[in-house]
C-alpha positions as CSV (number, residue, x, y, z in Angstrom):
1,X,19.4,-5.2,-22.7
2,X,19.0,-3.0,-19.4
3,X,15.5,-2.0,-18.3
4,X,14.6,0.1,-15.4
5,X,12.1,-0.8,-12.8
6,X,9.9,0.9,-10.6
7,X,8.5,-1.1,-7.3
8,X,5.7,0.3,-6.3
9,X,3.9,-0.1,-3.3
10,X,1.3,0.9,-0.2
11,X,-0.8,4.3,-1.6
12,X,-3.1,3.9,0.4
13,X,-5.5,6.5,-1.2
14,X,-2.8,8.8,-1.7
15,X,-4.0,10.3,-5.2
16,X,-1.5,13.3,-5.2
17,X,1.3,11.1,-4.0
18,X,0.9,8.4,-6.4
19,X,1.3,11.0,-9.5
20,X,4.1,12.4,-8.5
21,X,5.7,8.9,-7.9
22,X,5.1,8.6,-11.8
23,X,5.9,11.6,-13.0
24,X,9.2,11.3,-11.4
25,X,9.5,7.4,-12.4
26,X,9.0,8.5,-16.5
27,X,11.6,11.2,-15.5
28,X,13.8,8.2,-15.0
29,X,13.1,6.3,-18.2
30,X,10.8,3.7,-16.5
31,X,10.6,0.8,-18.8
32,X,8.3,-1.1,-16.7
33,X,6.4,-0.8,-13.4
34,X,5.7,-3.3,-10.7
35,X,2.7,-2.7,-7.8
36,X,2.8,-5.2,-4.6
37,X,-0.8,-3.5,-3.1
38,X,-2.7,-1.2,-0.5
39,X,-3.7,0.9,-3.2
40,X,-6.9,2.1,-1.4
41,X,-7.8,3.7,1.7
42,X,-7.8,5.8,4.2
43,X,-6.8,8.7,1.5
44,X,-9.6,10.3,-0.9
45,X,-8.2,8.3,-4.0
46,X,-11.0,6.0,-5.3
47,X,-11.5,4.8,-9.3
48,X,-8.6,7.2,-10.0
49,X,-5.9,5.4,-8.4
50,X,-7.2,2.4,-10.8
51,X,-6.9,4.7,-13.8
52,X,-3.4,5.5,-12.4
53,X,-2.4,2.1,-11.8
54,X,-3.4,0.6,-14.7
55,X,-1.7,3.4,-17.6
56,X,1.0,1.9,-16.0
57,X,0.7,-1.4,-17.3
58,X,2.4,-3.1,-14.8
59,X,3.9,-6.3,-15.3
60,X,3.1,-7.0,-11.2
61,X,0.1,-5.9,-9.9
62,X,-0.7,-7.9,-6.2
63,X,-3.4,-7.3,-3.4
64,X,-2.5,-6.0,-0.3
65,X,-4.6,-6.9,3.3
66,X,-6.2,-3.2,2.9
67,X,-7.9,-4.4,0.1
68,X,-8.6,-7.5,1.6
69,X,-10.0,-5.7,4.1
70,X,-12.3,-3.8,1.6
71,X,-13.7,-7.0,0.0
72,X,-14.3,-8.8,3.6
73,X,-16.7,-5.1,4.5
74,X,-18.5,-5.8,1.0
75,X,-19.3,-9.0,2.6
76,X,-21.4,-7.4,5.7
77,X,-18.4,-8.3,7.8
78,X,-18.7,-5.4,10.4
79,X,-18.6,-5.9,14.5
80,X,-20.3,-2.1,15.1
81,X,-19.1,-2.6,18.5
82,X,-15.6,-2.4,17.6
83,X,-14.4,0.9,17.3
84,X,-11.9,-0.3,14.2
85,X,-14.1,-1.9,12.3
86,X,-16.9,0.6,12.2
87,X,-13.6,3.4,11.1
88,X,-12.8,1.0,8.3
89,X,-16.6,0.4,7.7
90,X,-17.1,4.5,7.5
91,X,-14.0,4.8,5.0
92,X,-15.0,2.1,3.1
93,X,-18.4,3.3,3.2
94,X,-17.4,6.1,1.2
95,X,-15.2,4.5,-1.2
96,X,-18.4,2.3,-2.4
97,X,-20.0,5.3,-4.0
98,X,-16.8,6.2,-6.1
99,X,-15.2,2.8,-7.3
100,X,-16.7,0.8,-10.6
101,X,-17.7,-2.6,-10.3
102,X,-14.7,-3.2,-12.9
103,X,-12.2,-1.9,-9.9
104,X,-14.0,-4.3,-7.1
105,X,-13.5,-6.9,-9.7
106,X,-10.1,-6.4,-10.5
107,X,-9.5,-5.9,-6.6
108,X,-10.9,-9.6,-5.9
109,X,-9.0,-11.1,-8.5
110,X,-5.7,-9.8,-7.4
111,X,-2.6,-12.2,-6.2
112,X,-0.9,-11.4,-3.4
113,X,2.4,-12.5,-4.6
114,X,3.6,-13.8,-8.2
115,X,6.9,-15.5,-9.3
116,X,8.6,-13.9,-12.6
117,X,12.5,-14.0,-14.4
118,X,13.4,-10.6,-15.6
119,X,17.0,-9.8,-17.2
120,X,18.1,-13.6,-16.3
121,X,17.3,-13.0,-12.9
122,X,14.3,-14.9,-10.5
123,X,12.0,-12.9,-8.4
124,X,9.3,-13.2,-6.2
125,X,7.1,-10.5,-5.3
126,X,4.2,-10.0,-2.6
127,X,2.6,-7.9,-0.1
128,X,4.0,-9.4,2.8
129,X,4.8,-13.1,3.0
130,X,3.8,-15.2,-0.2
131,X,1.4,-17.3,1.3
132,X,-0.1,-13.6,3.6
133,X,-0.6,-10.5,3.1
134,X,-1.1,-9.3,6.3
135,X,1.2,-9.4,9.5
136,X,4.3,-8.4,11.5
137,X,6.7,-11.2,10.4
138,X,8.7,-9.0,8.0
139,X,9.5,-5.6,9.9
140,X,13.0,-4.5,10.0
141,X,13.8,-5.7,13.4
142,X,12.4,-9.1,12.9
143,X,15.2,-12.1,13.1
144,X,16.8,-13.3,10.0
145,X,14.4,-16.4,10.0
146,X,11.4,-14.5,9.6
147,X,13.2,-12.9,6.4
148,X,13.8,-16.7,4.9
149,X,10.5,-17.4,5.1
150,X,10.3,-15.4,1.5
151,X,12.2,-18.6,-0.1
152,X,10.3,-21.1,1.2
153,X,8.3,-21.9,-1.3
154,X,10.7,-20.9,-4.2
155,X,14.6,-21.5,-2.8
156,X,15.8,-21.0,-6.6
157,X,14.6,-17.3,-6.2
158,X,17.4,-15.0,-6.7
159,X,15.6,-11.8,-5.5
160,X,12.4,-11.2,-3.0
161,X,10.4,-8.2,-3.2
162,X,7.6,-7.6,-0.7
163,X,5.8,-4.1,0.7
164,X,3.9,-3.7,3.6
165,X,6.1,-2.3,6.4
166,X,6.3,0.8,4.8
167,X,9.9,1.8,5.6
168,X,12.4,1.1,2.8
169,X,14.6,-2.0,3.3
170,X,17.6,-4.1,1.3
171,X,18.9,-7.1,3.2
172,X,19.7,-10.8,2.5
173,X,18.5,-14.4,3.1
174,X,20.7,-16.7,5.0
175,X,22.1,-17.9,1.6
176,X,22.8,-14.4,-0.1
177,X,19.8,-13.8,-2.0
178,X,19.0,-10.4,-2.1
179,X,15.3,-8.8,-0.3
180,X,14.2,-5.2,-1.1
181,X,11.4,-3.3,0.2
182,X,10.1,-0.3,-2.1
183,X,8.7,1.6,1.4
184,X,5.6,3.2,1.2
185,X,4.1,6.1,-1.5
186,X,1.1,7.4,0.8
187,X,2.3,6.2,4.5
188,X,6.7,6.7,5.0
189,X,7.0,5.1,8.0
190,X,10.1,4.9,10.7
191,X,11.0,4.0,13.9
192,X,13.5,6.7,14.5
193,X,11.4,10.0,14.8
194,X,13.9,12.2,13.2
195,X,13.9,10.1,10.0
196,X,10.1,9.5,10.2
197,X,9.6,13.3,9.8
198,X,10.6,12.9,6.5
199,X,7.4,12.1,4.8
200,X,7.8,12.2,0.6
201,X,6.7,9.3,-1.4
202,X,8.9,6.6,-1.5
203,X,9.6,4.0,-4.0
204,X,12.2,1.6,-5.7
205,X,14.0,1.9,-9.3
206,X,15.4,-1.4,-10.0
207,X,17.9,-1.2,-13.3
208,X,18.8,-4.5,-14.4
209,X,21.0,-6.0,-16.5
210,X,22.1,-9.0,-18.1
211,X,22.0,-10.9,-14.7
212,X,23.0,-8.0,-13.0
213,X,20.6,-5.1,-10.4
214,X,21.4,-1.6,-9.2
215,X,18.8,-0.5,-7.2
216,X,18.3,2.9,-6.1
217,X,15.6,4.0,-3.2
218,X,13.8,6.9,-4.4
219,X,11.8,10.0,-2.5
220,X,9.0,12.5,-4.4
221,X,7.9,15.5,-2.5
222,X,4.7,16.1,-3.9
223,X,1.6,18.7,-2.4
224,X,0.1,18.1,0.6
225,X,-2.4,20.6,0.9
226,X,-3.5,19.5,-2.4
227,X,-4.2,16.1,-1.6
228,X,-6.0,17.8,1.8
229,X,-8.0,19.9,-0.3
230,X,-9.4,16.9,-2.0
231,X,-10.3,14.9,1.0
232,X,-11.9,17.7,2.0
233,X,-13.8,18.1,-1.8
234,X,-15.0,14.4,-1.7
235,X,-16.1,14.8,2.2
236,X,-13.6,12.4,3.7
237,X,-14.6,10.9,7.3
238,X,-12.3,11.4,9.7
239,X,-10.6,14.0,7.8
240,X,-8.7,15.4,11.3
241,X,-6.9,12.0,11.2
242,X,-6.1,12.1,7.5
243,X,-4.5,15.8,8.2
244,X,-2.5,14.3,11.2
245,X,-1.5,11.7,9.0
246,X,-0.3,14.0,6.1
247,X,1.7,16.7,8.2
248,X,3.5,14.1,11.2
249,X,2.8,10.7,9.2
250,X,1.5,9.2,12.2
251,X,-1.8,7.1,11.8
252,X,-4.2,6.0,14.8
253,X,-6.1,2.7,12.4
254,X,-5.3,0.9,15.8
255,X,-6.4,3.5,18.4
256,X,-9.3,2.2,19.5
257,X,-10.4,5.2,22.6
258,X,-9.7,7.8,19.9
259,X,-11.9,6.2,17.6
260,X,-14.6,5.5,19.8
261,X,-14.7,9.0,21.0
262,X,-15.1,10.1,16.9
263,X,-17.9,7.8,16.3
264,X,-19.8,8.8,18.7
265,X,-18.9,12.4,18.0
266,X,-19.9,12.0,14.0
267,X,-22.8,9.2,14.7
268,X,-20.6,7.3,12.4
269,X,-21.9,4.0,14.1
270,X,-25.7,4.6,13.3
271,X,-24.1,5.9,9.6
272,X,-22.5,2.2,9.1
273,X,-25.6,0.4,10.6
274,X,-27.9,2.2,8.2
275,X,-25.6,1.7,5.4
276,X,-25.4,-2.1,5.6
277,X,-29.1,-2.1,6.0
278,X,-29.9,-0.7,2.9
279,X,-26.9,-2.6,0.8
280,X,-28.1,-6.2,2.8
């Protein structure tokens, strides 16, 4: 019997994007829904994008390094000399006061890749690499040995699955098998700046048959000033980088002058050390 599939991945906090990604999926006769991670952060989406994720039911439902990230703060695990980790300390910082302890839970208990047959085919599925969710190994321009790597620990796979890199991707192992990559729902990425500029969510319907996949890379436009109003309604730190974000897609999580100079500006570091006081 065919069933469709949506792959989705990398919300990154992007409430508003992430529903229109499933209104337009159950526009398409979804039977089933797959999620390979980064659900949370930098966007205002907290306990809601659980919600949203689990109606779903998905059959998939992996950890991505940004929530990796999230569980290694809730350890006390902040430099506050380092510009980056105070930013994702500040974010996170927020986030604490809006997710349940039933979401942390579910965050820590999360694989970050998972093996399953579907329609008499074999797929493997995670973040980034099976064994890592984090990393550069798997970007587009990478050499087709980085892009094997998803078959080394199941060769008998006939189809690998992975997010991360947030730019939509179909190639091939050395051997044939087939590797998609949904793109991103909350942060479209490209290298090529005209194609970049185009910023709707992005996901992947997979419709497969008896042995047989079609799959078809989808794009939502969805409200941007709604999901602006609401990091501004739940008081989002560094709100002038979320806008930037939103409107040219570009994202500064690695700019480590910008972010010093907004730290100091916002007294973020003295927020984060006073923070971690109280919760150590």
């Amino acid at each position: 019997m065919q069933k469709k599939v949506a792959v989705l991945s990398d919300v990154h906090g992007d409430v508003t994007a992430l529903k229109a990604v499933i209104a337009d999926s159950i526009k398409q006769g979804t039977d089933e829904y797959w999620f390979l991670g980064d659900l949370i952060l930098p966007g205002p989406g907290s306990a809601d994008l659980f919600d949203l994720i689990t109606g779903l039911q998905p059959t998939v439902w992996l950890r991505g390094n940004w929530e990796d990230s999230y569980l290694q703060y809730l350890s006390g695990d902040v430099n506050l000399t380092d510009p980056g980790d105070v930013h994702f300390a500040r974010i996170a910082q927020r986030l604490d006061r809006q997710l349940r302890q039933s979401d942390v839970d579910k965050m820590a208990q999360l694989p970050i890749s998972q093996t399953l047959e579907s329609n008499g085919l074999r797929f493997g599925l995670s973040h980034n690499l099976p064994n890592k969710n984090n990393g550069r190994e798997l970007f587009p321009t990478n050499g087709q040995q980085n892009f094997d790597q998803l078959f080394e620990f199941d060769s008998d796979l006939d189809v690998a699955v992975y997010g991360h890199i947030h730019q939509p991707l179909m190639t091939y192992s050395t051997k044939g098998q087939l590797i998609i990559n949904p793109g991103s729902i909350g942060q479209p990425f490209d290298f090529w700046p005209k194609l970049w500029a185009d910023l709707r969510a992005q996901y992947v319907m997979l419709t497969l048959g008896d042995g047989t996949i079609e799959v078809e890379f989808r794009k939502v436009a969805y409200d941007v000033e709604t999901e602006l109003n609401l990091a501004k309604t739940v008081h989002l730190p560094y709100f002038e980088l979320y806008k930037e974000l939103r409107e040219t897609g570009r994202t500064h999580t690695h700019d480590v002058p910008l972010l010093a100079e907004l730290n100091e500006k916002y007294g973020y570091v003295d927020e984060v050390r006073d923070y971690l006081k109280k919760q150590g």
